[in-house]
C-alpha positions as CSV (number, residue, x, y, z in Angstrom):
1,X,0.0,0.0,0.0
2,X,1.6,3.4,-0.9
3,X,-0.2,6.9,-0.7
4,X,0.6,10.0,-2.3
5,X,0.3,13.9,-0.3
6,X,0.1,17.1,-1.9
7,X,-1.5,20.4,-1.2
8,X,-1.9,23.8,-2.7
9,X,-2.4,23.1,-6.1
10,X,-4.8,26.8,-6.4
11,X,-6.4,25.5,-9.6
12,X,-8.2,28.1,-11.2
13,X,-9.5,29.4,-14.6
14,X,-6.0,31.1,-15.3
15,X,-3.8,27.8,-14.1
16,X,-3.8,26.0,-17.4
17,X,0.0,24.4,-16.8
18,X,-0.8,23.8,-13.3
19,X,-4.0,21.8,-14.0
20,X,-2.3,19.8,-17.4
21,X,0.4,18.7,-14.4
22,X,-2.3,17.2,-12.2
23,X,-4.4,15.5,-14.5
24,X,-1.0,14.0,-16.0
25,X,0.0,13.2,-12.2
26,X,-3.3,11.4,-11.8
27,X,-2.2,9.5,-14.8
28,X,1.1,8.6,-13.8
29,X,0.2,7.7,-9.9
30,X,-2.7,5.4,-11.3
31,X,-1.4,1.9,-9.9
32,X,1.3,3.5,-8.4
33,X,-0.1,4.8,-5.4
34,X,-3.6,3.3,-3.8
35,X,-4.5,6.6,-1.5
36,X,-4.3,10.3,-2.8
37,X,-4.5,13.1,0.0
38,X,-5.3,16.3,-0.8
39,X,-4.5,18.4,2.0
40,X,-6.6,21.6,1.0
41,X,-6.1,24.2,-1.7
42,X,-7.0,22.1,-4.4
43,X,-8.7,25.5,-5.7
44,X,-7.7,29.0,-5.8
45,X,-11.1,29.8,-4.9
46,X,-14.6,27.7,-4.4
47,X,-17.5,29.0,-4.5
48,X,-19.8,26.1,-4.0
49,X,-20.3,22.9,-5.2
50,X,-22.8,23.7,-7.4
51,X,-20.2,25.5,-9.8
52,X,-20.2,24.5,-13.1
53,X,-17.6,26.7,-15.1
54,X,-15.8,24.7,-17.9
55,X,-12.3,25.0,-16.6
56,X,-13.3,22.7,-13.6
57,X,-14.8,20.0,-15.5
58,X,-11.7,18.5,-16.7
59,X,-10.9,18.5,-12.8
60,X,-13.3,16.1,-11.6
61,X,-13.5,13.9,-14.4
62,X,-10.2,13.1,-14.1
63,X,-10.8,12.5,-10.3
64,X,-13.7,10.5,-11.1
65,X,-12.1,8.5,-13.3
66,X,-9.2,7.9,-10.6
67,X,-11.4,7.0,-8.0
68,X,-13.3,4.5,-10.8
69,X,-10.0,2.8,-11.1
70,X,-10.4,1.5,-7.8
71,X,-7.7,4.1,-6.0
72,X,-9.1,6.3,-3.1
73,X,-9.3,10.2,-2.6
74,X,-9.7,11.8,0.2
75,X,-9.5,15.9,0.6
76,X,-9.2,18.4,2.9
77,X,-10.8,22.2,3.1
78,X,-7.9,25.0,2.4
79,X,-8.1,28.1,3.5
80,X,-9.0,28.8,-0.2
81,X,-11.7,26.4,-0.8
82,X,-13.3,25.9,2.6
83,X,-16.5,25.9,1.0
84,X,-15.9,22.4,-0.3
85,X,-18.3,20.8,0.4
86,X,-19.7,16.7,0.9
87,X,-21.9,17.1,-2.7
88,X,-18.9,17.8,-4.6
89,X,-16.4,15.2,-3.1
90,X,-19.3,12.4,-3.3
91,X,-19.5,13.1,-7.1
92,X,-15.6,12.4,-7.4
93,X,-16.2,9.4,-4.7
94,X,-14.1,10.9,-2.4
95,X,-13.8,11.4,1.4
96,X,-13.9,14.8,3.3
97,X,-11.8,14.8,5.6
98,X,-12.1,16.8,9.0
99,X,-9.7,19.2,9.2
100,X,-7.7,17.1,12.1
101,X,-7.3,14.0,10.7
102,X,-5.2,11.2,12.0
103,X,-3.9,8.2,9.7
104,X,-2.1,4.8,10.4
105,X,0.4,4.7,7.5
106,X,1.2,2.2,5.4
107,X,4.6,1.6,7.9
108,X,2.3,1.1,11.2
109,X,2.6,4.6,12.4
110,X,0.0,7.3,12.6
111,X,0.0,11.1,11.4
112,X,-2.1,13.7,11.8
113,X,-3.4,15.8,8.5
114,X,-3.8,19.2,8.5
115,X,-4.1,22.2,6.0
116,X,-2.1,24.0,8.1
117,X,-3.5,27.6,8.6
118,X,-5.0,26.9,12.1
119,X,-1.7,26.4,13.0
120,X,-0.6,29.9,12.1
121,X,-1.7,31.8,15.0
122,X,0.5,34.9,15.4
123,X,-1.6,36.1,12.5
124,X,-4.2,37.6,14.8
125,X,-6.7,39.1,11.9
126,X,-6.4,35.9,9.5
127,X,-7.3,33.9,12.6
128,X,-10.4,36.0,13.1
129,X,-10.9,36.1,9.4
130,X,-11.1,32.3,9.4
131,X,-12.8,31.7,12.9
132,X,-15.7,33.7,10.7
133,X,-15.7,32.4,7.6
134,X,-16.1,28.5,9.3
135,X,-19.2,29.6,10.8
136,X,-22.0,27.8,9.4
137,X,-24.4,30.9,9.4
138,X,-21.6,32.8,7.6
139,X,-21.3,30.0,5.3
140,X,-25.5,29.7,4.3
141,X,-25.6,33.0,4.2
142,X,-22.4,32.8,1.2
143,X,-24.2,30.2,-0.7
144,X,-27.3,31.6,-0.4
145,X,-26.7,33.9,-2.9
146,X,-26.1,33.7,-7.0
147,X,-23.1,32.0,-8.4
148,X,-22.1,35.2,-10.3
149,X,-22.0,37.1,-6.9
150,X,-19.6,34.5,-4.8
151,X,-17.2,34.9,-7.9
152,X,-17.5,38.5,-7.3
153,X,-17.0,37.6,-3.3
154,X,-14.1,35.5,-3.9
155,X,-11.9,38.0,-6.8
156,X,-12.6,40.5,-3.6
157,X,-11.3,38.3,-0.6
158,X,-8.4,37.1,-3.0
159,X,-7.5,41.0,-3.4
160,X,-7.8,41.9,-0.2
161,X,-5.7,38.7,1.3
162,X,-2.9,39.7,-1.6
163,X,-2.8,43.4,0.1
164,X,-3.1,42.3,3.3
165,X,-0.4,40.1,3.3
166,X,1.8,42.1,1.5
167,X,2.3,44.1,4.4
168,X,3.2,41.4,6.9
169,X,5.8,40.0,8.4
170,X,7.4,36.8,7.1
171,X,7.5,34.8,10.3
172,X,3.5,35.0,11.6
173,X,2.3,33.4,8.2
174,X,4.4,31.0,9.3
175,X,3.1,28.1,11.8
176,X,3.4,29.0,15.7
177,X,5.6,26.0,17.6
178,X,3.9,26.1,20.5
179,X,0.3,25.4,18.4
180,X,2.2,22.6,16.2
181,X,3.2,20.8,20.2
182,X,-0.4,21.4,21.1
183,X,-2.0,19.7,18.2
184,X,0.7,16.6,18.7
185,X,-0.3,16.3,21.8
186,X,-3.8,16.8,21.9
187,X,-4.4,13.7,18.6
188,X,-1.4,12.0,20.9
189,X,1.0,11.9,17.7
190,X,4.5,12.4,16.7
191,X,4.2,12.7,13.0
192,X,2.4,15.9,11.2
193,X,1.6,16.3,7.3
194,X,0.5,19.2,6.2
195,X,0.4,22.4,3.5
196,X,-0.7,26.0,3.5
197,X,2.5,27.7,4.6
198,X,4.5,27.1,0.6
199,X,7.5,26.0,2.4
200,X,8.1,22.7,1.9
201,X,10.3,20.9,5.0
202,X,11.1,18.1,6.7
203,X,11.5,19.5,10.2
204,X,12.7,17.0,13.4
205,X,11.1,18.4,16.3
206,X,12.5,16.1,18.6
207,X,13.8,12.8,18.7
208,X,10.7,11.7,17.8
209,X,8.5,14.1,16.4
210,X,8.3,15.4,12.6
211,X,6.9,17.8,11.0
212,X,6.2,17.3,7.0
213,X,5.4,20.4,5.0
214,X,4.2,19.5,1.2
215,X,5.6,22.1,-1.1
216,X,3.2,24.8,-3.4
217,X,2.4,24.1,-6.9
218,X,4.6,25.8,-9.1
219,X,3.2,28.3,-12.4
220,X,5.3,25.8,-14.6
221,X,3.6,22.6,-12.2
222,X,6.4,21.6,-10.5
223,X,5.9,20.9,-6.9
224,X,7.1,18.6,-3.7
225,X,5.0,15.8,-2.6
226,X,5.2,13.2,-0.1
227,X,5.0,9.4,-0.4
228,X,4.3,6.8,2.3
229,X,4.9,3.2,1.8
230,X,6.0,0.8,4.4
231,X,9.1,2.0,4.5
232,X,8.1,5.1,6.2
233,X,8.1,8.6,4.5
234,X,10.0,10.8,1.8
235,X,9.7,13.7,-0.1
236,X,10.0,13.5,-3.8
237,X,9.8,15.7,-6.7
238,X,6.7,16.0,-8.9
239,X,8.6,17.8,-12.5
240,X,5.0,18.3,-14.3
241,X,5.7,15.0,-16.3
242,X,6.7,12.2,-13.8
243,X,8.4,12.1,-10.1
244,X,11.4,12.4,-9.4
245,X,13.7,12.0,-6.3
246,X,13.9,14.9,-4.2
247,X,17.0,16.6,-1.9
248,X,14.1,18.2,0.1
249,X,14.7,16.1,3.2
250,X,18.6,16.0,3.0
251,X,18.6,19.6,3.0
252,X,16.3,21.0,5.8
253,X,15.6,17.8,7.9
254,X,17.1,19.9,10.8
255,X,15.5,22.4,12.8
């Protein structure tokens, strides 16, 4: 048994190269790898799962058609498409996860999945940005209204998160260590996967916890992923075409 991470793909209508290198990844794992996690941020932007513009039909059939194959999915909510929603993941027969979610690996051990962004919590206003937008009221309200008007809503928030984050510092969109020991020790764990941050790591806490951060999605679709077999873990390279073996690991595995 052998799954496949990745996160922060940020598929879109303007990410042609990006997409082509995740449908031909879906190709290329298929048979390879029986368990694809994605760890949120799948999409740029999601509106609902009632959306039906062209450039995301390619998307799910492609997902269908991996799931048809007999491989699972499951998927996370990003801070970008927290909207996801159960409809749209039962139509690609896939699972939605909760956003702490903890696996037994194919080597024995569990790991707890996570987007990632809760764990960011010296960024006061995105926390209380996101502490409102998972409200379910706030979320009815959202979907309540016409599909032309949440793509207005989401261009806005997208503008206003570039700006906004333009202007802060570097370390406190970065996770908070004290909220990475609490989550460990709350799902009683020494292994954590997850995305959001775009800076793909292999950090050793301790001598027994880890921290695995899956890379970005490159514009050209480049990007680092993670592997588990029953071996344990490792990074590797995803070059838009096939995998390839990564010095990820070797280079930042200490803290």
């Amino acid at each position: 048994m052998s799954f496949l991470f990745i996160a922060d793909l940020h598929l879109g209508p303007n990410t042609e190269q990006v997409t082509a290198s995740f449908l031909r990844l879906l190709e290329r794992a298929q048979g390879g790898f029986q368990h694809l996690f994605i760890l949120g941020d799948l999409f740029e932007a999601w509106v609902g799962d009632d959306d039906d513009s062209d450039w995301l039909q390619p998307v799910e059939a492609a997902l269908q058609h991996w799931t048809g194959q007999g491989a699972r999915l499951s998927l996370q909510q990003g801070n970008r498409d927290f909207l996801l929603g159960e409809a749209w993941a039962a139509r690609c027969a896939a699972a939605l996860l909760p956003e702490e979610h903890v696996l037994d690996l194919p080597d024995g051990q569990p790991a707890l999945l996570m987007h990632g962004d809760s764990l960011c919590s010296d960024d006061v206003a995105y926390q209380n940005f996101r502490q409102m937008v998972r409200q379910p009221a706030w979320q009815a309200g959202i979907l309540a209204q016409s599909l032309q008007a949440r793509h207005a809503l989401a261009r806005g928030l997208r503008e206003q998160s570039a700006a906004a984050n333009a202007n802060k510092a570097e370390n406190i969109m970065d996770v908070n260590a004290q909220a990475v020991q609490q989550v460990l020790a709350r799902h009683a764990v020494d292994r954590l996967i997850h995305g959001h941050t775009h800076r793909p790591a292999h950090h050793r806490l301790s001598p027994s916890q880890q921290r695995y951060v899956l890379g970005d999605w490159q514009p050209d679709g480049q990007a680092e992923v993670l592997m588990a077999d029953t071996e344990g873990l490792r990074f590797g390279h995803w070059q838009g075409e096939d995998f390839s073996s990564s010095t990820l690991a070797a280079a930042r595995s200490e803290t």
